[in-house]
N, C-alpha and C positions, 0 to 999 in steps of 0.2 A: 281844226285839222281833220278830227273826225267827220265833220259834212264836207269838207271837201274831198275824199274818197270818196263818199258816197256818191258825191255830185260827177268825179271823174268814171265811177264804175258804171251809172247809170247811161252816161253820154257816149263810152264806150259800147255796153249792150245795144243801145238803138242803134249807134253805129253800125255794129255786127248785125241787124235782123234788116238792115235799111235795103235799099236796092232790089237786088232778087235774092237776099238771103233764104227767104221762103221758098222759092221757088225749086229750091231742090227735094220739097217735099213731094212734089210733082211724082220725081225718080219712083213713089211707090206703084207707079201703074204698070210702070215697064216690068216691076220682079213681079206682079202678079200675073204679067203674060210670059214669065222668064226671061224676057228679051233682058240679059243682065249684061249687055254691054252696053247698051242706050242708054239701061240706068247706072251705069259705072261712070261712063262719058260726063251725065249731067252731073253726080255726085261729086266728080272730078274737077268739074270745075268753077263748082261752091265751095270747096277745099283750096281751087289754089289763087280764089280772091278772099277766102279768109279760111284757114284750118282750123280757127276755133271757134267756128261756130256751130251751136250744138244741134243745129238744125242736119249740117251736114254731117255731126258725128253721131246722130243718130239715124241718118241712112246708111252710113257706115257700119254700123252694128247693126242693121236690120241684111244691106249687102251680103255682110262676110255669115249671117245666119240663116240664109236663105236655103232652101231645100235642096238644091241644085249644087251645093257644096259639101251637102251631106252635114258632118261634123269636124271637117277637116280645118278650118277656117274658125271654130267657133273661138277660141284663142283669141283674136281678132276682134271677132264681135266684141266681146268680152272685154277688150281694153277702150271700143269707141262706148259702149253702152256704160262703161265706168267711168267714163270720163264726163259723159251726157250726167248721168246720176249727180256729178260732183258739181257741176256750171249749174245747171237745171234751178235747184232751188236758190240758186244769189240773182235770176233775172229779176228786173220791179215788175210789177202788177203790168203797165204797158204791153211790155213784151212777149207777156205771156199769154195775155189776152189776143196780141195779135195772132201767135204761136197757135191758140189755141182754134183760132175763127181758120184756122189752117191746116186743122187736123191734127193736132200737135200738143198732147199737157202732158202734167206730171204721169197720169195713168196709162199712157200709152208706152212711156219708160221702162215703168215698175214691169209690165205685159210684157214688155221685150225681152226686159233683165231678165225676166222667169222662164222664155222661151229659149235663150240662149245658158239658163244656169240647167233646163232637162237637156239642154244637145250636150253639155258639156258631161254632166251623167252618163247620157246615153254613148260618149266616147268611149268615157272611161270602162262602163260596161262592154264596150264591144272590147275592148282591148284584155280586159279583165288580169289587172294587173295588179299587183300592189302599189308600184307606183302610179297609174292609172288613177285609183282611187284616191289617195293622198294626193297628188295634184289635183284632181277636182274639190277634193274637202280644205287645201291650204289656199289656192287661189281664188275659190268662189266666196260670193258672199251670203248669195241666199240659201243657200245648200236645202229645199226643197228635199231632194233626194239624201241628205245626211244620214239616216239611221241606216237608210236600205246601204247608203254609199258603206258604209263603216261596218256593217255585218260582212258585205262583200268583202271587204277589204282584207278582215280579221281572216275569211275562210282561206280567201287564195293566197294569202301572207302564210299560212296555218299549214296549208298541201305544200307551198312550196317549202317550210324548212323541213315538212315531215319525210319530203321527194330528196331533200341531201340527206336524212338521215344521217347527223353528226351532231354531236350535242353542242357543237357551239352555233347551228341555223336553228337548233331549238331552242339555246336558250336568250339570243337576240329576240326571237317571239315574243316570249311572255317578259322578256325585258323593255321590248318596246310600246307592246301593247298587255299591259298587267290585269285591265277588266275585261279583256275579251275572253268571250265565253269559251273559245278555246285553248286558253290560259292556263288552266288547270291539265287538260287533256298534255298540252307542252310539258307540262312541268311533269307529269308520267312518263311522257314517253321518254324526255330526257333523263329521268332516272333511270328507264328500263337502258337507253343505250349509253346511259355514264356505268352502270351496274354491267350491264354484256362486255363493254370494253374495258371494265376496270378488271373483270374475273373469265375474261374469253380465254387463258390457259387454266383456268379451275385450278388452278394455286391455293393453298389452304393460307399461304400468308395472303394473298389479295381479300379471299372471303375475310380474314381478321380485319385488315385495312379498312374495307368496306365500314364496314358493322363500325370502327370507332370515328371513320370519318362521318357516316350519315346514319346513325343509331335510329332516326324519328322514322327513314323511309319507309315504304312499304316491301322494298326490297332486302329491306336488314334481316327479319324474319327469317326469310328466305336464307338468305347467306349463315345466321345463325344455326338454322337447322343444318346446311349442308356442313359446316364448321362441325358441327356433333357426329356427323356421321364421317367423313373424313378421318377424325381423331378416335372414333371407336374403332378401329382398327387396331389390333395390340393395343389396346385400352386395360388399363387396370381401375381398379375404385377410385385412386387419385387425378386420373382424367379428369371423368367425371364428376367429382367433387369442383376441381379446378374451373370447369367447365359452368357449373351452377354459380362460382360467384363471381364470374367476370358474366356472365349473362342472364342474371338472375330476372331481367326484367323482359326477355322473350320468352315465348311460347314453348320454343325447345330446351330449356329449363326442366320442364314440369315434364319434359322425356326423360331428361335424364335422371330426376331424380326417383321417376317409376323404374327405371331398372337399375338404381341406388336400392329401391325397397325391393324391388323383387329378388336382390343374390339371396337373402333368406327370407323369403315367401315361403315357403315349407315350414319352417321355425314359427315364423309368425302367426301363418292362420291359424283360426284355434278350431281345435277339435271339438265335435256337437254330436251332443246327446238325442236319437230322434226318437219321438214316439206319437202314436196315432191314436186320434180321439174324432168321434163324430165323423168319419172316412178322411180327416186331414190330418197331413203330418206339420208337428210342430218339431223346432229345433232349439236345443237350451247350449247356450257359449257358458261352459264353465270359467272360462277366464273371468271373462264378464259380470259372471252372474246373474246371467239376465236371458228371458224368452227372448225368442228372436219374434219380428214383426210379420213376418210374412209365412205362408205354409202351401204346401202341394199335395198336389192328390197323389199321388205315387212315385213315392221313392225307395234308391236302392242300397242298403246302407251296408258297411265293406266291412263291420266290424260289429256284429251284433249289437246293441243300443249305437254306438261309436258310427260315426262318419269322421275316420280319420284322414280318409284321401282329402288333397286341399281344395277338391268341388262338390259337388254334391251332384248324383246322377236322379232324374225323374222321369219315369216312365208317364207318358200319357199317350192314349190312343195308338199303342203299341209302337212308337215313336221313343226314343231316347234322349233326352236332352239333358246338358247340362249346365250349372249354373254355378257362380262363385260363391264362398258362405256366405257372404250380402245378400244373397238373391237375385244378383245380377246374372241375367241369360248368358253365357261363353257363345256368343252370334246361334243367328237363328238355323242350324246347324241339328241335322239328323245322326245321332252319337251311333259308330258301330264301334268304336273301341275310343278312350282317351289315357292319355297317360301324362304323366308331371313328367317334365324333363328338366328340368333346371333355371336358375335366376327369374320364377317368375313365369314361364312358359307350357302352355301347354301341345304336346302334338295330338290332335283329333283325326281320326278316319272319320269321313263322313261317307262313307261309301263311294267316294269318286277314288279315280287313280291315284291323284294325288292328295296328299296328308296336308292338312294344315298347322301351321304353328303361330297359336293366338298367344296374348298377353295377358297377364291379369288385370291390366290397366286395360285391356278392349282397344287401346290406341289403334290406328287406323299404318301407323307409320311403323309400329311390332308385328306386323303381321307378315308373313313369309305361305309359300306354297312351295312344295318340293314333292320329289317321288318319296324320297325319307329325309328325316333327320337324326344326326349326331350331337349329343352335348360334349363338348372339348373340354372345355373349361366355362366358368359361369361369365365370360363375356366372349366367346368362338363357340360359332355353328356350322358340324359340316351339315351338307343338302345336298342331296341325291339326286340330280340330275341325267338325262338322256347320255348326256354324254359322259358322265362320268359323276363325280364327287368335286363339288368348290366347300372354297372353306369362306366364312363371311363373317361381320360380326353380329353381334344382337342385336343390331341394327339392318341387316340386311344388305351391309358396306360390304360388296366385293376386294378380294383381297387377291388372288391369283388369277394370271394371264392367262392360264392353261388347267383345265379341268383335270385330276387323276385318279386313277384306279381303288386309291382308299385312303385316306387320313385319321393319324390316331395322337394321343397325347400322352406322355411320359414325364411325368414331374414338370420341369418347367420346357418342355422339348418337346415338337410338332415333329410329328415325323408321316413322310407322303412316299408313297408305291404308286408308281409307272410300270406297269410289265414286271421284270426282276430288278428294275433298280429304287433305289432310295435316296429321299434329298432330305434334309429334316432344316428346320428356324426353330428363334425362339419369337417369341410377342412382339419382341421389341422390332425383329426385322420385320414387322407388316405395318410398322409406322410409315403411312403415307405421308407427303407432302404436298401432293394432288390429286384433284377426285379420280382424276384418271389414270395415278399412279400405281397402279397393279404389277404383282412380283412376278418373274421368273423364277422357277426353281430348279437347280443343278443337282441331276440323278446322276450322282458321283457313287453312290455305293451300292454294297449288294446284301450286307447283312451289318448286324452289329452288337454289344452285349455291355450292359454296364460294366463298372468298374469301382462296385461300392454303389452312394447311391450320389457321389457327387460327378464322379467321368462317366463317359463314354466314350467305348472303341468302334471304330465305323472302318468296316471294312470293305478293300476295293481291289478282286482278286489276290495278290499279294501284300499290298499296300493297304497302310492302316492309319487313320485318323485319329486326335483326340482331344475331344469339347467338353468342356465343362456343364453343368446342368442349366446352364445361361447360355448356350450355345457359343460361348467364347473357344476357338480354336487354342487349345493346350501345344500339339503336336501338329501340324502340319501335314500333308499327304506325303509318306512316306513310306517307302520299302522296308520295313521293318515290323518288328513285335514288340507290344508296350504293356505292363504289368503296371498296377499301383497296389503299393501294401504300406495303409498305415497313413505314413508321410514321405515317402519316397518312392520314387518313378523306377523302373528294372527296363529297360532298353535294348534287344535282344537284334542285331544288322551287321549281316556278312559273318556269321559266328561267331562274335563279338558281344562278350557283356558287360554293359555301363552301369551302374546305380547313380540315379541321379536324387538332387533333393527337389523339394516343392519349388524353385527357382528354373528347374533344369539346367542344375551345376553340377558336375560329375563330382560323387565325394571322395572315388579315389581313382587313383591315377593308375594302379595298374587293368590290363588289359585283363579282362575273364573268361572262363568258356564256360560256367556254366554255373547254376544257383539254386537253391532251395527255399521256399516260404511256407514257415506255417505258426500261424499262432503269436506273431510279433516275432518269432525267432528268424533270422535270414542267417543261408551258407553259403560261402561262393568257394567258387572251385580255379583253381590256375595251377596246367601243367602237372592235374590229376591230383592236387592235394585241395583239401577243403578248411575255411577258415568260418567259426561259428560267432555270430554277432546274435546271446541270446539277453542282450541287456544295453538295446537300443544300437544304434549306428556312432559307437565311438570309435576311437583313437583308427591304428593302421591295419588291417588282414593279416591276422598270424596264419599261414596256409600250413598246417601240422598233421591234419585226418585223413586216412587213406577211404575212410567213408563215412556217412553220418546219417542219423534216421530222426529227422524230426516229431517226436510224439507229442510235445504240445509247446507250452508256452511256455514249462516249468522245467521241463527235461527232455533233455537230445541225447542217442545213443552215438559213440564215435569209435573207432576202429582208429588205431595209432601203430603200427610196426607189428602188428598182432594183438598188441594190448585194448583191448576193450575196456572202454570206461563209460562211466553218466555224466554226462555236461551239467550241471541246475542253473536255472537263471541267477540264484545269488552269487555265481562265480564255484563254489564248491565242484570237485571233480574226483568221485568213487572208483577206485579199476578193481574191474570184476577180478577176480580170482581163478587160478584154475579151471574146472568147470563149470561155475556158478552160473546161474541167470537167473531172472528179474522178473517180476510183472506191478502192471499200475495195477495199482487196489481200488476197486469201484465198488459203489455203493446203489443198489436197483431199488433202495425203497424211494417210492413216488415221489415222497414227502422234501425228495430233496431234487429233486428233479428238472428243477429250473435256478438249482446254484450248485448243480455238479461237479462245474469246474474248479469249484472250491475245494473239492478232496482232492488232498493233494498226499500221496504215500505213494512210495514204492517198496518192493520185498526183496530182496536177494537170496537164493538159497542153493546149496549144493547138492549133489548128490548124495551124504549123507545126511542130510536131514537136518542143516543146520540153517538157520533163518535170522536174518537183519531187519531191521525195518526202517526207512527212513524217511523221514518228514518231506515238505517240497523244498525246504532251503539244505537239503544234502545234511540235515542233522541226523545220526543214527538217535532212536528213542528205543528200541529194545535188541536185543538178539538175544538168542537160545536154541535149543534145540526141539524141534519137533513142535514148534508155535504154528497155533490156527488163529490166525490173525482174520477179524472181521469189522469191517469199518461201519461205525454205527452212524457218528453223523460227522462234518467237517472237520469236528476238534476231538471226537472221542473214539479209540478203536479197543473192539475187545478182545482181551487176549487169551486163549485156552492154551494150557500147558499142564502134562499131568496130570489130568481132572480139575485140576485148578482153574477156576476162572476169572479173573482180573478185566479192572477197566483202567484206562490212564488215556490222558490227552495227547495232544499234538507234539507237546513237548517231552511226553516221555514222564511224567508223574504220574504214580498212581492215585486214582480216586480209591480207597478205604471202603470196603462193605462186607462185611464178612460173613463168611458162608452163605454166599450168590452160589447158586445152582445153577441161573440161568440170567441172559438177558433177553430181550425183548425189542422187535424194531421201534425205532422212534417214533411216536404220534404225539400231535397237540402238544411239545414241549415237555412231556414224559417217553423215559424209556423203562421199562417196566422191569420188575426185578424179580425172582425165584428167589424168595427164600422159607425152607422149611414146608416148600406147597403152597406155599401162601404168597400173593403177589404184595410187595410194596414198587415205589418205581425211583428215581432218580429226574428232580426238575433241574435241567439242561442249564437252563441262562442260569443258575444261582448255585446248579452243583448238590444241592439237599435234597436229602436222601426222606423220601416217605416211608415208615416201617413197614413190613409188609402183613398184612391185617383182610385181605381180600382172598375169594376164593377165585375170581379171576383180576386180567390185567384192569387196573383204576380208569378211570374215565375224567376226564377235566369236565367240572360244573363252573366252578369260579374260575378264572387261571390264576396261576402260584398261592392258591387258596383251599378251594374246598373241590371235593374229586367224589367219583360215585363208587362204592364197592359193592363190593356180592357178599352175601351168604345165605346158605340153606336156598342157593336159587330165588334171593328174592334182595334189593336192591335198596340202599342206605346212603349218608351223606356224611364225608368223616373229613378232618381238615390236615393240613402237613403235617399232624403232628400223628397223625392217625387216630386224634381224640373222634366220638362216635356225636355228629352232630344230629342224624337221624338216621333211626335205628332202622334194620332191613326189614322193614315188614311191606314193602311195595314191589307190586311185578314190574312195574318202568317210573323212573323220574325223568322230567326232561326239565332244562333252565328257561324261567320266564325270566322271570330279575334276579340281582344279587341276593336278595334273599326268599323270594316265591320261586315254588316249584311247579311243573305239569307235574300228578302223581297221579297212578292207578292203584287202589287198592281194591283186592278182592270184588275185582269186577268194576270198580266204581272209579270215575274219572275227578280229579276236583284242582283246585288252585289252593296249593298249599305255604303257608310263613312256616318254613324250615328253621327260626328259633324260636318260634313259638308255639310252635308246632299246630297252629289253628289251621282251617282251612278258613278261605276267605271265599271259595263256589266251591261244589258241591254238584253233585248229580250230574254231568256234564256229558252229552253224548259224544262231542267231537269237537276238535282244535283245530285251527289251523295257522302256525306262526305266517305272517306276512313282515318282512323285513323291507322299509322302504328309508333312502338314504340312512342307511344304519341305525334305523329305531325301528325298533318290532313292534308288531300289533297284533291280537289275535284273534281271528276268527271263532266265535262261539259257537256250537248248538245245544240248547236246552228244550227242555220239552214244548217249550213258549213258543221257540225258534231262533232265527240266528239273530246274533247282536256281534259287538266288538268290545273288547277290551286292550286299552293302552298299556304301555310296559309298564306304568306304575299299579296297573290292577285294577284301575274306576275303567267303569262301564262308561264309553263313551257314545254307542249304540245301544237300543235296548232291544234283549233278545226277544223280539216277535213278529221278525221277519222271517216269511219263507223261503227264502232267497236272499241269499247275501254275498256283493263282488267285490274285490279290492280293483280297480284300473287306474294304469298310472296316464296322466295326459299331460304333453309338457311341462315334465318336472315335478308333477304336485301329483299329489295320492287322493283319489277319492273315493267312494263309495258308493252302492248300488243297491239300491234295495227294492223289495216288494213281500207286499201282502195281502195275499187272496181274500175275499168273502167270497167263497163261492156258493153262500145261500143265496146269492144275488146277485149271483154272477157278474161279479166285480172285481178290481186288483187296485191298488192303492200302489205306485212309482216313486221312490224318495232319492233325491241325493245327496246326499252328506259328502263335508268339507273332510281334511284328513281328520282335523279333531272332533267330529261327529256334529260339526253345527248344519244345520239341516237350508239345504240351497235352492230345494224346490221341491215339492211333490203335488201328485196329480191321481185323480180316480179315474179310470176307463173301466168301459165295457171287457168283459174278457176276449171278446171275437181280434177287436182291437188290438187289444196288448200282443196277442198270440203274431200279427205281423211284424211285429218289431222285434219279439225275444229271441234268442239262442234256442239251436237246438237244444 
């Protein structure tokens, strides 16, 4: 079977080449003179005594490729020269050979094929299309031109989806062509226009969107930060925390948690010790305990040794600079003034107009420029602008539509001046929703005054507002006047008075015309009678008083039918008599001075000379006649009557001391006693009486222990009982501990055991108590020099310095020492720990030391 194909394909071929099949190779003379109808003619009609012979389909593909066609035809060519390609190689050896004695072989094909795969190129390039190119690279075979075809292809494929600019022409791009070199370039730009369209209204929820839908882009960043500055707007610490752990893994993270450390930057930095050696200054972190690594040639330090400001300023080349206590430069920045301003911030003059406001973080994204700044709170900054005052946050997040006249802050309440009017927010109202969500503010009022320290009243002409210190609307814009006392509201509209409670529920139902507040006591008045409420807001309005005079908390005066009586808050109710009258009994010594309100007496007494007295709950505790009553402290008053002098409490008992001459004001928990010339006293909390054994009033050394007396002018240590613990032979004692004294004897200063009577120093020029968190220490001088001694009495310093400081530096107590050679003009610098362990010391030249000490 198989040679008889072979035998019918062979008989066929000669068939096809017999006659003038050749002869249309002729046709190639006429295209080389262009005569291209001659050679169409003959081509024409070697095709229509056989169309498949490849003799005539490859003048057909030489025809439709000819120059004179351009590349309009080559299509054409392209399917005779393909078809030539595929006959070509099945003719036998005969045919080919005659083919070839005719101008005619395989290589003339291959020559053609290639001349018609560059017209086909050359199309596609003139057309410069994407499909252009893809039709030359799917149809062709020998693609000659493929790499250049396929670069083309990717660029004008590339412009065109960049020319609709919509992400779905870019992302067909790099979906259909993924290794093209502008694959990637696709894949940016479609993020930048998936990113523009997903946040083109600056929506703070689109930036959130973003960010969880495409966390890896390069646009996440981006949206992250804007997301931080957005939500710093009425930011408190919880933003920001919040904020770090949903984004912990962007860049704007590590913003937020520098102005997380900078609200206490001030707290935190630590104070440094400077001092100059070899013309350099070095700096010691007592926290630390440690040199610092780096030093400058000139610095300015704010506190004698101390650099407590939280920078450090250096002079060079008459230049001012300053630097963080790290050593880090605050920008490269000529200092004429800096100052701390708050969370972390500093404002610099640098001699331009306007003022800088850098970070301690140096961030790029903290930094602000204003004519001035304001700290509001430690996340609001006003900024002084041309046109006015904006308020912003620490972030530099504009916050108001409208620039004005000044901005200040009151507890939790922003309050703004336009001209004469007033608008006030609190934090929360400058929570934006969008970047370009900036407030309006409504200059509703003209003045305002708190009301305690949780209302306020905002007033507008007649009308009167009232917000709580959250800015929450209490009262509404209203024609009226509004009091708060306590826990209820006073409501004063159309002559008309309400009392309301914390709800704003009227608590009684009749109508009022008029009220009185003072001290917790309230009076309200209807149809000229007055009803006293001096033990809180119960039951109904007894309207009984034809007038009343609040004097405090404990007692109102009221006028009844002509009867005058004293109201007391216990209910109790005194009618004066006759022509009696009254006064509050006060007490002016200092000592009681901040629990005044605790004395609580008043006196009654008549025209003849007769006197009551009575406690604050309306108890009479004495009356007589011709009493000089004098109130010593809250619970004890003294009474003189007849030469007699008496002491008794609140309640009207007397305290027993016989033959008292005299008392004494109250001090230190003694009130001092006359008896016989000779002072003993009476201790308060316990009531016991010290006998009296002094030539003046006692002194407290121990309390409710051991006390200092006099005699012969010269000062001793004796106990409640008035036994003699140390006899008067000193001109001053002063208390180190419970049982050592400061004493001076005849001239001579020492540290004395008061039951031992030893001294434990001796010779001592000078003392000086230093009390830090409630433990003393004391400063020595001895002939040696200064040292210190703890309240137990060990030398915890040893006296042979010339110079000795107590400074306290966040929270902890240290010490400061020095000692001169000045045969060698030398000083030796020590610091010691609060318990004298020794932190660092250093020798300098004296020229040296001299720039860094205290006048």
């Amino acid at each position: 079977m198989r040679q008889l194909l072979i035998f019918l394909f062979t008989i066929t071929a000669i068939s096809l080449l017999s006659g003038c099949a050749y002869k249309v190779l002729k046709a190639d003379k006429f295209l080389e003179k262009n005569e291209m109808a001659k050679a169409k003619q003959r081509i024409d009609k070697a095709v229509e005594k056989n169309s498949k012979n490849p003799a005539a389909q490859f003048m057909l593909a030489k025809y439709y490729s000819h120059p004179v066609w351009s590349f309009d035809a080559v299509d054409s060519a392209h399917l005779y020269i393909q078809s030539v390609s595929d006959t070509f190689p099945k003719l036998n050896d005969e045919s080919t050979e005659k083919l070839a004695k005719n101008g005619f072989d395989s290589l003339d094909v291959v020559n053609q094929a290639l001349i018609i795969d560059s017209l086909a190129f050359e199309r596609a390039l003139s057309k410069n299309k994407e499909e252009s190119f893809n039709h030359y690279l799917t149809n062709y075979q020998y693609l000659t031109f493929e790499e250049r075809a396929i670069e083309l292809r990717n660029q004008v494929a590339y412009e065109d989806a960049i020319a609709q600019n919509t992400t779905q022409a870019v992302s067909e791009f790099f979906k259909k062509y993924p290794d093209a070199p502008q694959a990637q370039k696709a894949r940016n730009v479609f993020e930048t226009l998936y990113y523009e369209k997903k946040t083109q209204n600056k929506a703070l929820s689109k930036y959130i969107e973003y960010v969880e839908e495409r966390p890896q882009t390069s646009f996440a960043e981006e949206a992250a930060k804007i997301i931080l500055n957005i939500i710093s707007a009425g930011a408190e610490s919880s933003d920001y925390k919040r904020f770090i752990d949903q984004y912990e893994k962007f860049e704007a993270s590590k913003t937020a948690l520098s102005i997380l450390n900078g609200l206490n930057y001030e707290e935190r930095v630590p104070e440094l010790l400077a001092h100059k050696k070899d013309s350099l200054y070095y700096f010691y972190n007592l926290e630390e305990e440690s040199l610092l690594s780096f030093q400058f040639d000139q610095v300015i330090t704010d506190s004698c040794f101390f650099i407590k400001n939280p920078y450090i300023l250096s002079n060079h080349n008459n230049e001012i600079h300053a630097y963080l206590k790290n050593g880090k430069k605050i920008e490269e920045l000529k200092i004429k003034s800096i100052d701390y301003m708050t969370s972390g911030f500093f404002e610099i003059n640098d001699f331009g107009r306007e003022q800088n406001l850098i970070h301690y973080s140096l961030k790029e994204e903290l930094k602000l420029k204003a004519l001035a700044f304001l700290a509001l709170d430690k996340f609001h900054i006003a900024k002084k602008e041309f046109e006015g005052w904006q308020l912003v946050s620490i972030l530099g997040e504009p916050i108001l539509k409208q620039p004005v006249d000044s901005v200040w802050k009151e507890e939790g309440i922003f309050f703004f001046k336009k001209g004469d009017d007033m608008a006030i927010a609190s934090s929360a109202d400058f929570k934006k929703v969008a970047k370009d969500d900036l407030k309006s503010l409504s200059f509703l009022y003209d003045d305002y005054d708190w009301l305690g320290e949780q209302y306020i009243r905002l007033y507008s002409n007649d009308y009167e507002t009232i917000i709580d210190n959250q800015a929450l609307v209490i009262f509404p814009l209203e024609k009226a006047r509004f009091d708060y006392f306590d826990n209820f509201w006073v409501k004063e509209k159309d002559g008309n008075i309400s009392v309301l409670d914390e709800n704003r529920n009227s608590l009684f139902e009749e109508e009022l015309d008029d009220y009185q507040f003072k001290s917790g006591v309230l009076a309200l008045q209807k149809d000229s009678l007055w009803s006293v409420f001096n033990n809180g807001l119960k039951g109904f309005p007894k309207f009984e008083y034809d007038s009343i005079r609040i004097f405090n908390g404990w007692l109102t005066f009221t006028v009844q039918d002509s009867a005058k009586s004293l109201l007391f808050q216990s209910g109790k109710k005194i009618q004066l008599e006759g022509e009696e009258s009254f006064r509050i009994l006060k007490n002016y010594n200092v000592a009681f001075s901040e629990s005044a309100d605790q004395i609580r007496f008043v006196e009654i007494s008549n025209d003849k000379g007769y006197f009551k007295l009575y406690n604050g709950f309306g108890r009479k505790i004495k009356e007589g006649e011709k009493l000089d009553i004098n109130i010593l402290t809250p619970q004890l008053i003294q009474i003189h009557q007849n030469k007699k002098k008496q002491l008794i409490d609140s309640a009207g008992n007397e305290i027993k001391i016989e033959k008292a001459e005299a008392f004494g004001a109250f001090q230190n928990g003694l009130i001092p006693i006359l008896q016989n010339k000779k002072f003993g006293a009476l201790i308060v909390d316990s009531l016991k009486i010290i006998p009296a054994h002094s030539q003046s009033k006692l002194e407290e050394f121990l309390k409710d222990s051991l006390y200092i007396f006099k005699e012969d002018d010269l000062v001793g240590i004796s106990d409640v009982s008035s036994e003699i613990l140390l006899n008067a032979d000193f001109e001053s004692i002063e208390y180190f501990n419970d049982s050592t004294a400061i004493v001076e004897e005849e001239g001579e200063i020492g540290i004395l055991n008061i039951y031992q009577n030893e001294y434990l120093y001796e010779d001592l020029d000078t003392w000086e108590r230093v009390v830090f968190a409630e433990e003393p220490f004391y400063i020595i001088r001895r002939s040696a020099g200064y040292g210190v001694l703890n309240q137990l009495g060990e030398e915890i310093i040893p006296s042979i310095f010339n110079e000795l400081q107590a400074h306290e530096s966040k929270g902890e107590l240290y010490w400061i020492a020095e000692r001169r050679l000045s045969e060698i003009n030398y000083i030796v610098i020590a610091y010691f720990d609060k318990n004298g362990r020794v932190l660092f010391k250093e020798g300098l030249n004296f020229d040296d030391y001299l720039e860094t000490a205290c006048d």
